[in-house]
Each structure stands twice: as structure tokens, then as C-alpha cells.
C-alpha positions in Angstrom: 28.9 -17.6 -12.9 25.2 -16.6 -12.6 24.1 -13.0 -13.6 23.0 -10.7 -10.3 19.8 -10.2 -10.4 18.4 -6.6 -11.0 15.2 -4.8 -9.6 14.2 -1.8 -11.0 11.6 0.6 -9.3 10.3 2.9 -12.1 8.5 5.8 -11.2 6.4 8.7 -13.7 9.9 9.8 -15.3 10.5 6.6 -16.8 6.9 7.5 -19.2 7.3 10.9 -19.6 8.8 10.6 -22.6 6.0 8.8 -23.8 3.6 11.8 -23.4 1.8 10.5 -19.7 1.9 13.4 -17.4 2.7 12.9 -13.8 -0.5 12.9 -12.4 -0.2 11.3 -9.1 3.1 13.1 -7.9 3.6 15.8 -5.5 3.4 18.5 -8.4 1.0 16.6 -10.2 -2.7 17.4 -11.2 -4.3 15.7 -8.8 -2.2 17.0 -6.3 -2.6 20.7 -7.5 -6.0 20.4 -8.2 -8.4 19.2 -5.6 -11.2 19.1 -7.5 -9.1 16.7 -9.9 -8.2 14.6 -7.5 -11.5 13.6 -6.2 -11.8 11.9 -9.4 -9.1 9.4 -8.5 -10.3 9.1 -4.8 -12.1 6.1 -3.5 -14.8 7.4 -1.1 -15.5 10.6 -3.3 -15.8 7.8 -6.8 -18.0 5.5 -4.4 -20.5 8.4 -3.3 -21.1 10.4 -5.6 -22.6 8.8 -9.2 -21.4 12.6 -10.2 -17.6 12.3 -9.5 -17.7 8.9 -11.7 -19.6 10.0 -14.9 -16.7 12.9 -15.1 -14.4 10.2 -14.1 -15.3 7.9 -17.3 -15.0 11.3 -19.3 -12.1 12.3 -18.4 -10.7 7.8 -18.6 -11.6 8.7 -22.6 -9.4 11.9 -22.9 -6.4 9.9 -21.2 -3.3 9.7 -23.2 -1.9 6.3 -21.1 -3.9 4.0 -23.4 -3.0 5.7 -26.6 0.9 6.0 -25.3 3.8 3.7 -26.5 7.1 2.3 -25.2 10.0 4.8 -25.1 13.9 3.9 -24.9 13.4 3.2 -21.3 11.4 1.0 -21.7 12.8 -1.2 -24.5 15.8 -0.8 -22.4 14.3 -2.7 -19.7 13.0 -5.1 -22.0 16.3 -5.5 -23.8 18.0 -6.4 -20.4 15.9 -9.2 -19.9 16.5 -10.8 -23.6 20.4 -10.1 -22.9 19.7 -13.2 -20.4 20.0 -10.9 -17.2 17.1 -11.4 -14.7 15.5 -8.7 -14.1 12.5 -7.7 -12.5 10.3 -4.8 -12.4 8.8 -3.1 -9.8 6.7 -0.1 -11.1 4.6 2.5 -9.7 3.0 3.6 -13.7 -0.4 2.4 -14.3 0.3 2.3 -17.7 1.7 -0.9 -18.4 4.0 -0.1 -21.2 7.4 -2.3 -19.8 5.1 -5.1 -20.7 4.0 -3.2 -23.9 7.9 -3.0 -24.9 8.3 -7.2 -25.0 9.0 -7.4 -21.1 7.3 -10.7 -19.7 4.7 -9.7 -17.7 5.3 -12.4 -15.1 8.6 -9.7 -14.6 6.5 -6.9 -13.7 4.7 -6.2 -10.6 2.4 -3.2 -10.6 2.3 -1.2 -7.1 -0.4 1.2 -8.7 -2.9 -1.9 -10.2 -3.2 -1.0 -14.0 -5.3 1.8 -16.4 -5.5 -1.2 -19.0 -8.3 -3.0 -17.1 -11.5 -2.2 -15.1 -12.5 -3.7 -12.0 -15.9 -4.3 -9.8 -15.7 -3.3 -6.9 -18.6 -5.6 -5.6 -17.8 -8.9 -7.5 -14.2 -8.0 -8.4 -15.3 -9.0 -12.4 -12.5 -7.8 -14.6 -12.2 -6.9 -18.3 -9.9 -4.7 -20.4 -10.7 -1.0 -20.0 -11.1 -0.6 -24.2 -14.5 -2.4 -23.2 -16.0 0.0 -20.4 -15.0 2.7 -22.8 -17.1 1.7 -25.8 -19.4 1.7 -23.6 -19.4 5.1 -22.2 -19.3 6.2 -25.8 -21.8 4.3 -26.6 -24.0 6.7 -24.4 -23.5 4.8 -20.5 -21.8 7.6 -18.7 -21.4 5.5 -15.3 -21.7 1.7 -16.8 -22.5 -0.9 -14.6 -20.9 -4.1 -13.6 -22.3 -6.8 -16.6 -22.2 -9.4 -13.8 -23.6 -8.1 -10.7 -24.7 -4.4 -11.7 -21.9 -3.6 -9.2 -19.4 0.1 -9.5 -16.6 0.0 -11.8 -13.5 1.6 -11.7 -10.3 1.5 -12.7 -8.3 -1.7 -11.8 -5.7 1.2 -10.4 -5.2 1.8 -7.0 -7.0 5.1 -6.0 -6.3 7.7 -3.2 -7.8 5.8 -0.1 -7.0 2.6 -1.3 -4.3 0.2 0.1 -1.8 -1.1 -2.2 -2.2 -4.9 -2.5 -0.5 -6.5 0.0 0.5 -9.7 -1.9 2.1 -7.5 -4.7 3.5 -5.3 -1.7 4.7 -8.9 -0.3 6.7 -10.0 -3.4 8.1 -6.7 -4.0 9.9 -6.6 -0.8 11.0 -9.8 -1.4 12.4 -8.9 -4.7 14.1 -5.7 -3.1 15.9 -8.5 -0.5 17.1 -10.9 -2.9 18.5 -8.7 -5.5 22.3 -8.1 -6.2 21.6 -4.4 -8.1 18.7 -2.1 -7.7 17.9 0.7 -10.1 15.5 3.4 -9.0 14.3 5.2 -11.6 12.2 8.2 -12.7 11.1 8.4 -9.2 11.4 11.0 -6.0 11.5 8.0 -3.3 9.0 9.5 -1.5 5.8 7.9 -1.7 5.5 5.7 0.6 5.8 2.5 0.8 7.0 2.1 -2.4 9.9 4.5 -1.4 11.2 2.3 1.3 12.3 -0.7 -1.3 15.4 1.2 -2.4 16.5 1.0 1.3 15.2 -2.2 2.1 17.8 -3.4 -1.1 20.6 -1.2 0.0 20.3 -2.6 3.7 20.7 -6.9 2.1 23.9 -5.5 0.3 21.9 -5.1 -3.1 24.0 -1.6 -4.8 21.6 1.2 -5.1 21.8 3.1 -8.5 19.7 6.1 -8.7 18.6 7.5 -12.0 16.6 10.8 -10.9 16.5 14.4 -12.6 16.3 16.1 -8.6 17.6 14.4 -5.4 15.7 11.8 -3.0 15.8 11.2 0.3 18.1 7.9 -0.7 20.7 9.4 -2.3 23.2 9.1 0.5 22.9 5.4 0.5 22.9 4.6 -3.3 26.1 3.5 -4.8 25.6 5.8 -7.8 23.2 8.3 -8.5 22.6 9.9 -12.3 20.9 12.8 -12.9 21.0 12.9 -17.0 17.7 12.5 -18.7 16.7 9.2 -18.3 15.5 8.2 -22.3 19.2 7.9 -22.5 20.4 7.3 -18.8 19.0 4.3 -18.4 19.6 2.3 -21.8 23.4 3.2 -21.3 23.6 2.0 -17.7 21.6 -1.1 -18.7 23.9 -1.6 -21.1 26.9 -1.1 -18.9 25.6 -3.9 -16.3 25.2 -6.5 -19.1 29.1 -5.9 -20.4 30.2 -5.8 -16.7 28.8 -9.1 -15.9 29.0 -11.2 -12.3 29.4 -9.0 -9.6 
């Protein structure tokens, strides 16, 4: 019989344990600090030459480039050499499940990535290691090489709308699974939030791995509430042995 197939939404716990802060939450700098956030929102980053030299100071002082995998993570990445497909659909910028040995071709990121910069006239890209010798170099808002355009961070800021394609796939990923795992996450961003019911509604069971409640936990299946550095490798482990089904 063929293995189910099993999505996982991971959400800011799931790197916590890695040393990146939840930022983007609803207790999370940029929501507690205003002046923080403008940093991570479009129209402010776009209008004021200002609000992007701090930005590129503060992309140098950021842990999520200097972070590494944690036991969720290899977890994840141990599933999928166990032979189970899996796929993840994540909401960190920080692209450590593809750090851990996950294919990337598994991952889709909601939030774009903090790995890479981005144009936002020519849509160039490049890894973000680049744009930061630069600013250390002494180019506090550096140009586009191509076109001279603004670059950012190939993340998705406040004001921005998720990609749609990515958006596309991952409700079609939430349909066609058998199990979904949300993890590290409240479920209440929107739209990412709505995948965990979109799975429970095609029959998919709805695992929850959470330190406080959600707004889904009366649909899921099973919801966990221990720390999830050794939550999630166990249940991992528990859907390889139980197989089919």
C-alpha cells in the first residue's frame, strides 16, 4: 500500500529553538513596535531611502542567516528519507527545513525567503550574503546591479500579497493530503491559517502541535501541546511505524 501523504504548516515555533525570534507574530517585534515594523513594510521601505539604510542595518544584525537546523527540522527532513511523502508548507523566512537535507522542491515558502534579495523594478535575484557585503562594504541602501532598481528582501513584507501561485499549490497540497501537521503556529494569520481547515474539510486528519490553543483545535484529530523540539520528531516518528492509513 502507498504511504499517506503528509503536509506540514510550520509556523515561528518550529525555529525558535534555533535562536530566530518571532518577529512577525502577534506578540512579535514588529507588532509591539511600530517603529520596527515600518522596516518590514512595503510602502514605508519604498518611500523613504531612510527606512531602508536602517533596514540593511538591521538585515546584518539578523540571527536567521547565522541560525541552523534544530530537531524539528531534521525531523521533517528525516520523514521524507524514511520514504514518506511529505511536503512542507512554511510560513519561516528562514529556509532551514531545506538547510536540514529536505528537498527544496518539498518546500513551499508562504513568507518568500531572508536567504535572497529581490528588485523590485526588474525582479533580479541573488543570494542575500551578496547585498550584505555590500552594505559593509560602505553602500547603506545598494542598488539593483541590473537596472539601479530598490532591493529588498525576497520576503514578503507587510503590504504585500502573498504569491498567488505558491498560495495556489498550497491549497492544493492541503486538498490532497491524507495527514496534516500544523506546527509551531497560532492559525491565525490569515490565509495561511485557513489550510488546516481546508485539509480537515477533504478528510485529511488534523494534528496540531502548538504550545497555546488555535482557533482549529476543535476540528484537529489530535492536538499536542509539549514543546515541539521533541513533539514533533516523536510524532514523526509515530506516523512512519504506523504506516497506511
Amino acid at each position: 500500500m502507498s504511504k499517506p501523504l503528509v503536509a506540514l504548516l510550520s509556523g515561528a515555533g518550529v525555529s525558535t529553538d534555533s535562536g530566530i525570534p518571532d518577529y512577525r507574530g502577534p506578540n512579535g517585534l514588529w507588532r509591539r513596535d511600530p517603529e520596527a515594523e515600518k522596516l518590514v513594510t512595503y510602502a514605508y521601505y519604498m518611500g523613504d531611502p531612510e527606512i531602508r539604510r536602517r533596514s540593511w542595518r538591521m538585515r546584518l544584525k539578523n540571527r536567521t542567516l547565522r541560525a541552523q537546523p534544530n530537531a524539528a527540522h531534521r525531523a521533517v527532513a528525516e520523514l521524507e528519507r524514511a520514504g514518506v511523502p511529505v511536503r512542507v508548507i512554511t510560513q519561516n523566512v528562514d529556509g532551514l527545513h531545506q538547510l536540514a537535507g529536505l528537498s527544496a522542491r518539498k518546500v513551499l515558502e508562504l513568507h518568500g525567503t531572508a536567504r535572497s534579495y529581490v528588485c523590485t523594478a526588474c525582479r533580479a535575484r541573488g543570494p542575500m550574503e551578496d547585498a550584505l557585503a555590500r552594505v559593509e562594504a560602505g553602500e547603506d541602501d545598494p542598488p539593483c546591479l541590473e537596472c539601479g532598481g530598490i532591493l529588498k528582501s525576497a520576503t514578503v513584507m507587510f503590504g504585500e500579497r502573498l504569491d498567488p501561485v505558491v498560495l495556489g499549490q498550497a491549497v492544493a497540497i492541503s486538498k490532497a493530503c491524507q495527514v496534516f501537521v500544523a506546527v509551531g503556529t497560532s492559525l491565525q494569520v490569515q490565509p495561511a491559517a485557513r489550510l488546516a481547515g481546508v485539509a480537515a474539510d477533504h478528510g485529511a486528519r488534523l494534528i496540531i502541535v502548538n504550545a497555546e490553543p488555535t482557533p482549529y483545535d476543535g476540528q484537529a484529530d489530535e492536538v499536542i501541546r509539549e514543546p515541539i523540539g521533541t513533539a514533533l520528531p516523536a510524532l514523526l516518528r509515530r506516523l512512519v511505524s504506523e504506516g497506511p492509513g
